[in-house]
C-alpha positions as CSV (number, residue, x, y, z in Angstrom):
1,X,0.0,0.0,0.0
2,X,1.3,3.7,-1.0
3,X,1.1,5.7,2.2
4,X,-1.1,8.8,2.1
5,X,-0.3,10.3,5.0
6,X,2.5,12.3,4.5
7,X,1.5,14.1,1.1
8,X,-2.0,14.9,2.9
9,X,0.1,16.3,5.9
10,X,2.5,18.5,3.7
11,X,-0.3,20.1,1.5
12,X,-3.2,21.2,3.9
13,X,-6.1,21.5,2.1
14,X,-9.4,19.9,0.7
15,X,-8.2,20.8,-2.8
16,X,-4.8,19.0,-2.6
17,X,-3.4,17.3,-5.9
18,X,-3.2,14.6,-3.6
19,X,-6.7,14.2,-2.6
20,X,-8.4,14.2,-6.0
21,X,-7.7,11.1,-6.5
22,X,-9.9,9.9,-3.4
23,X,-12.8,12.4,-4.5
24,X,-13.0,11.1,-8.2
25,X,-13.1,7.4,-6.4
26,X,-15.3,7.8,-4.0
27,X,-17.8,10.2,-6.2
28,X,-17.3,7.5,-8.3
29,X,-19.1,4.9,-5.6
30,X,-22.4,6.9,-5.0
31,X,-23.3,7.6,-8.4
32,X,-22.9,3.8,-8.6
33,X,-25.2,3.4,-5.2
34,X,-27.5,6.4,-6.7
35,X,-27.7,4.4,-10.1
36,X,-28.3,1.2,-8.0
37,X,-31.0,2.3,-5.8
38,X,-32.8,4.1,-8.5
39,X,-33.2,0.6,-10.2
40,X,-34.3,-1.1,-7.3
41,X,-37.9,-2.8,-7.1
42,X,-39.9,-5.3,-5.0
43,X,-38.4,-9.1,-5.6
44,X,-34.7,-7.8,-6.0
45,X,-32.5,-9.7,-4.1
46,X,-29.6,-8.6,-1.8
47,X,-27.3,-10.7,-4.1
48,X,-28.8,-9.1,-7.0
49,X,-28.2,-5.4,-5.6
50,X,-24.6,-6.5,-4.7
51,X,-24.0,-7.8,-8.1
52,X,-25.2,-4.8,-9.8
53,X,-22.9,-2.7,-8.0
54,X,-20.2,-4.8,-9.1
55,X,-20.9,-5.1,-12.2
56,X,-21.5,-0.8,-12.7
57,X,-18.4,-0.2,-11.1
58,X,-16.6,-2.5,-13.2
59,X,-18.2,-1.4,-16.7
60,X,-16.6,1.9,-15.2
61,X,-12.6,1.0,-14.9
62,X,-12.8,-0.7,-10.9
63,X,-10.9,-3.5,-10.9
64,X,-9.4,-3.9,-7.6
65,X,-11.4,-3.7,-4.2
66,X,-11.1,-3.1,-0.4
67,X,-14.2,-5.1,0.0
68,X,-16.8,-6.2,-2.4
69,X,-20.2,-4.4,-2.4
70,X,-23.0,-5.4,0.1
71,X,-26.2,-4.9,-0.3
72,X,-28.9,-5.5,3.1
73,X,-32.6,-5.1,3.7
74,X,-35.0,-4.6,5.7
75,X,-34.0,-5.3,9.4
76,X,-30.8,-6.6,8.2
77,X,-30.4,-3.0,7.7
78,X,-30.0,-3.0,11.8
79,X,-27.7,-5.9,11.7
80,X,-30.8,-7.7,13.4
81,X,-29.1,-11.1,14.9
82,X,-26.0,-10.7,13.5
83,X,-23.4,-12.9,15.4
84,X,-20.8,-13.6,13.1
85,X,-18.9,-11.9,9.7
86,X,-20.4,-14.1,7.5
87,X,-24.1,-12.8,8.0
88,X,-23.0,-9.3,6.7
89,X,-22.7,-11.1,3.5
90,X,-26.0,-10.6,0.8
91,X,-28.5,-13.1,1.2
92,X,-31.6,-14.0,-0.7
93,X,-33.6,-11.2,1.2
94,X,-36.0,-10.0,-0.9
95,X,-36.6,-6.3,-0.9
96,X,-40.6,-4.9,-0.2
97,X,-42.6,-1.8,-0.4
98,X,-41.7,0.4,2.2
99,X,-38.2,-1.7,3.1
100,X,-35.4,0.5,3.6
101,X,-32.0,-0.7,2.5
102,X,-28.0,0.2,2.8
103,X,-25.8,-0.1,-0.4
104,X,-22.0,-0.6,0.9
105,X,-19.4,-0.6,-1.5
106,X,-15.4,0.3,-1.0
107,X,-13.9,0.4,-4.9
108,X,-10.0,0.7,-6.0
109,X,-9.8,3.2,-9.0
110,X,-6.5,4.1,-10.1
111,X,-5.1,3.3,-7.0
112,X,-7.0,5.1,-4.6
113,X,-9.7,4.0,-2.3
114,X,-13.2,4.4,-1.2
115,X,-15.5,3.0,1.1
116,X,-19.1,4.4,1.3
117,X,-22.5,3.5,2.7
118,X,-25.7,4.9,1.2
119,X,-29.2,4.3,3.3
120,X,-32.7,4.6,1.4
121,X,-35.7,3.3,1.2
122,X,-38.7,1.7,-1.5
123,X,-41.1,4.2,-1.2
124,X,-42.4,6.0,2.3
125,X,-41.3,5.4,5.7
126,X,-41.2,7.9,8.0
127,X,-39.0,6.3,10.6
128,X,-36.3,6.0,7.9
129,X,-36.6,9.6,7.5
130,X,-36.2,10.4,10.4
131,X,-32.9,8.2,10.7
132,X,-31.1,10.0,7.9
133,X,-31.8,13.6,9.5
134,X,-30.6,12.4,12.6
135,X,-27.5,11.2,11.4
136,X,-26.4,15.1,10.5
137,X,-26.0,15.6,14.2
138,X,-23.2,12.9,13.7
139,X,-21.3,14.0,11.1
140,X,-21.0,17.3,12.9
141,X,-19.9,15.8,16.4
142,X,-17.3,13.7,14.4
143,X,-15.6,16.5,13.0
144,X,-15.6,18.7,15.7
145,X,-14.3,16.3,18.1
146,X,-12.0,15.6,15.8
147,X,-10.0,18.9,15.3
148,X,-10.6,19.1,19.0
149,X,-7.8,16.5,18.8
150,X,-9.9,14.1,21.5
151,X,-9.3,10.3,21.6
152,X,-10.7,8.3,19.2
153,X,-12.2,5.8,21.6
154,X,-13.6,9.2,23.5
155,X,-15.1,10.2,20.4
156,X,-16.6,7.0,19.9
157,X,-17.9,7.0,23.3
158,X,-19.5,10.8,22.7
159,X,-21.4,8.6,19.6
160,X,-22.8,6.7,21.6
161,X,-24.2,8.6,24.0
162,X,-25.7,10.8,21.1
163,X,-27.5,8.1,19.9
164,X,-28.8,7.1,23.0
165,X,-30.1,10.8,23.4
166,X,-31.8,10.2,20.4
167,X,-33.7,6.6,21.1
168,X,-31.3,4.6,18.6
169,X,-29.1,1.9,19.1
170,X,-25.2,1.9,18.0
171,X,-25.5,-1.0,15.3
172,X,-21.7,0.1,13.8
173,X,-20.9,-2.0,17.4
174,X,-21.7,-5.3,15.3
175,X,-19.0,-4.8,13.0
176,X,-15.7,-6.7,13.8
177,X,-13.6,-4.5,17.0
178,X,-16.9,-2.4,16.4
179,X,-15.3,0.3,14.7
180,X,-16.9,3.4,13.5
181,X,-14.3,3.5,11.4
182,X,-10.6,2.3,9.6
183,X,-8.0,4.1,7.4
184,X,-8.0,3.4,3.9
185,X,-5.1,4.2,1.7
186,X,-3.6,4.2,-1.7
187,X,-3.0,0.8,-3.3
188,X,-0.4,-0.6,-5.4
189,X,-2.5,-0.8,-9.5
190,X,-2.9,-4.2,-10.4
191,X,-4.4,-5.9,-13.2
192,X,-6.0,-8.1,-11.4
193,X,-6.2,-8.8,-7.5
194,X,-7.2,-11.6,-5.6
195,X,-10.0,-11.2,-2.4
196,X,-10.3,-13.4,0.5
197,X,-13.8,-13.6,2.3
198,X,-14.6,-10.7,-0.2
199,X,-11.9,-8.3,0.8
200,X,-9.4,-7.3,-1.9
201,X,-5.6,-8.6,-0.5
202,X,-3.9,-5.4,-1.7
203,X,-5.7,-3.4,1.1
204,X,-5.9,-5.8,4.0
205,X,-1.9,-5.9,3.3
206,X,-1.9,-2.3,3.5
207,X,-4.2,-2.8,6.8
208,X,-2.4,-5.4,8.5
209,X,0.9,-3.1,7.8
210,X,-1.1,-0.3,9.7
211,X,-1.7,-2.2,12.1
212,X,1.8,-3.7,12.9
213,X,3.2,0.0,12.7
214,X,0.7,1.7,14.8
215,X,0.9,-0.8,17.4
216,X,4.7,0.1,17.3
217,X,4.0,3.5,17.6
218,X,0.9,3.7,20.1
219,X,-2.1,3.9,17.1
220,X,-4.4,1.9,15.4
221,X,-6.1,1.9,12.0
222,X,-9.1,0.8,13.6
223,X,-11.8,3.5,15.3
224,X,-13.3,1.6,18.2
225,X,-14.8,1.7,21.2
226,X,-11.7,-0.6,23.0
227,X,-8.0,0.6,24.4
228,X,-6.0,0.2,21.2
229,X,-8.0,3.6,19.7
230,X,-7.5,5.7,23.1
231,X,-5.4,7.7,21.2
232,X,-5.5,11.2,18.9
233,X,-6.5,10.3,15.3
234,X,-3.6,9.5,13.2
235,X,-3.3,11.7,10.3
236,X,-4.3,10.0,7.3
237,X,-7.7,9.3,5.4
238,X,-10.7,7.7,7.3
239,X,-13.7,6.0,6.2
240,X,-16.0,6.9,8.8
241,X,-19.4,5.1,9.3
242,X,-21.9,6.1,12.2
243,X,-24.9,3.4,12.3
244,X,-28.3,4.1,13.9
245,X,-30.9,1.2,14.3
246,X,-34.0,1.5,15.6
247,X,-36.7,-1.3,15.9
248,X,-35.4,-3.8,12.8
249,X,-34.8,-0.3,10.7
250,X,-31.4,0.7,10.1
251,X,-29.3,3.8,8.6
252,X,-26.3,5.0,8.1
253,X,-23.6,7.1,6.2
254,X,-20.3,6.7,4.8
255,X,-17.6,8.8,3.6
256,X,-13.7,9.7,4.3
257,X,-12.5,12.0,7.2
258,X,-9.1,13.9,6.2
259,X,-7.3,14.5,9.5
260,X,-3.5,16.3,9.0
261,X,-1.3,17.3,10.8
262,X,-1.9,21.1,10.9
263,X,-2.5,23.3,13.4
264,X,-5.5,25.0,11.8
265,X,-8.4,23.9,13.1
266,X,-10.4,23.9,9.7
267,X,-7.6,22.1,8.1
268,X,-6.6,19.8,10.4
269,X,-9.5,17.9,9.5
270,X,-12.2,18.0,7.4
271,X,-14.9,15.8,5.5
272,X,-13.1,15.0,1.6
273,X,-16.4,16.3,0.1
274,X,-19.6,18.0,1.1
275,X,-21.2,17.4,-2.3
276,X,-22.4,13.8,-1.0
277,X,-26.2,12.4,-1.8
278,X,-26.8,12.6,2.4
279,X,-25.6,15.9,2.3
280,X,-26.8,17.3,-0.3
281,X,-30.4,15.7,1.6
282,X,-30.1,17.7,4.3
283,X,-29.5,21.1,2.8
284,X,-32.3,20.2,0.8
285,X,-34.4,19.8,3.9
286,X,-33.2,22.6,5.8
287,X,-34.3,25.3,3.3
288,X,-38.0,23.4,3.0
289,X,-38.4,23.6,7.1
């Protein structure tokens, strides 16, 4: 894996050379999860949806993956009775009127990497709604706590207790270490990778390396609620992923956090881009109210 970190520390800014690379990538992922969803309709499968992301991003140059795209429904959207990795794989869940749904993909264009999580929904459902808006609150307590230079783990902990305040459950705790969140990176171009268990080997090499230096050093790559992420985040490019579940419906966003090493608050971190379909949902909603 082609470290990052240094080139985003040394340039500063949301329009760095270095980051455009990420934006094109992940922009790249929700037009395919905007394309996906908008040709969604009772009887699909999760297998089908996570096929038809593969398939759009491949027609479109991706040939190399962190993980291959997921696809669940319905109260699998809350990681309902998930006890082990292999149930986050798509099943043959059928998707219904009024279902919602999460499209999770994390592509490898050109070398650079994404991983994003778009929420929506077959037709009406209040609840959902009222998921997604919630989640702004999120985003904003990330980012501030963030240039606030707190602990990861505290950060994680503040999270929580957000979506407690709210009447959610934290379903981002069902992923493996529950992280919130991991470091993605540039990756080496190849014409062809392999993937174990669907993950693409290039980036869990890149991973695992992250891991073996950070615990050297004091960090991890992983965001979680345990000891290993009671530190500062580690400049470097985060896909960030807060998860709210209430009742068998689930929700969630995901996109990558820039933190640097500067000691401007604005730049020292910062979301890569603010043109995102959640975001732009929310602007929309705040000049209807």
């Amino acid at each position: 894996m082609v470290s990052a970190v240094q080139t985003i520390s040394a340039a500063r800014g949301k329009n760095a050379p270095e980051l455009r690379g990420f934006r094109e990538v992940q922009r790249l992922a929700y037009a395919c999860a905007e394309a996906v969803a908008g040709q969604l309709r009772p009887g699909v499968t999760e297998r089908e949806a996570a096929r038809m992301q593969r398939v759009w991003l491949r027609e479109r140059g991706v040939r190399d993956w962190f993980h291959l795209p997921f696809a669940w429904f319905g109260d699998r959207t809350a990681f309902a009775g998930f006890k082990v990795p292999l149930q986050f794989f798509p099943t043959d869940r059928k998707l219904e009127p009024g279902m919602p749904f999460i499209l999770d993909m994390a592509p490898v264009y050109k070398g650079f990497t994404a991983d994003i999580g778009y929420a929506g929904c077959l037709g009406l459902n209040p609840l959902h709604n009222r998921l997604l808006a919630d989640l702004e609150a999120h985003r904003e307590l990330i980012l501030r706590e963030v240039r606030e230079r707190r602990s990861l783990r505290e950060i994680y902990e503040d999270v929580d207790r957000l979506m407690t305040a709210q009447g959610y459950a934290n379903r981002h705790r069902a992923y493996p270490f529950g992280v919130i969140a991991h470091k993605v990176d540039r990756v080496a171009e190849r014409r062809w990778s392999p993937q174990v268990f669907g993950f693409g080997t290039q980036a869990l090499k890149g991973l695992v390396s992250d891991a073996v230096h950070g615990h050297r050093d004091g960090w991890s790559p992983l965001w979680s609620p345990y000891r290993f992420s009671d530190h500062p985040p580690q400049p470097g490019l985060w896909a960030v992923e807060p998860h709210l579940g209430f009742r068998g419906t689930g929700a969630k966003f995901e996109e990558i956090l820039v933190v640097t090493d500067s000691r401007d608050p604005e730049q020292s971190a910062f979301w890569l881009d603010d043109d995102l379909p959640h975001v732009r949902r929310w602007a929309e909603e705040r000049v209807a109210a």
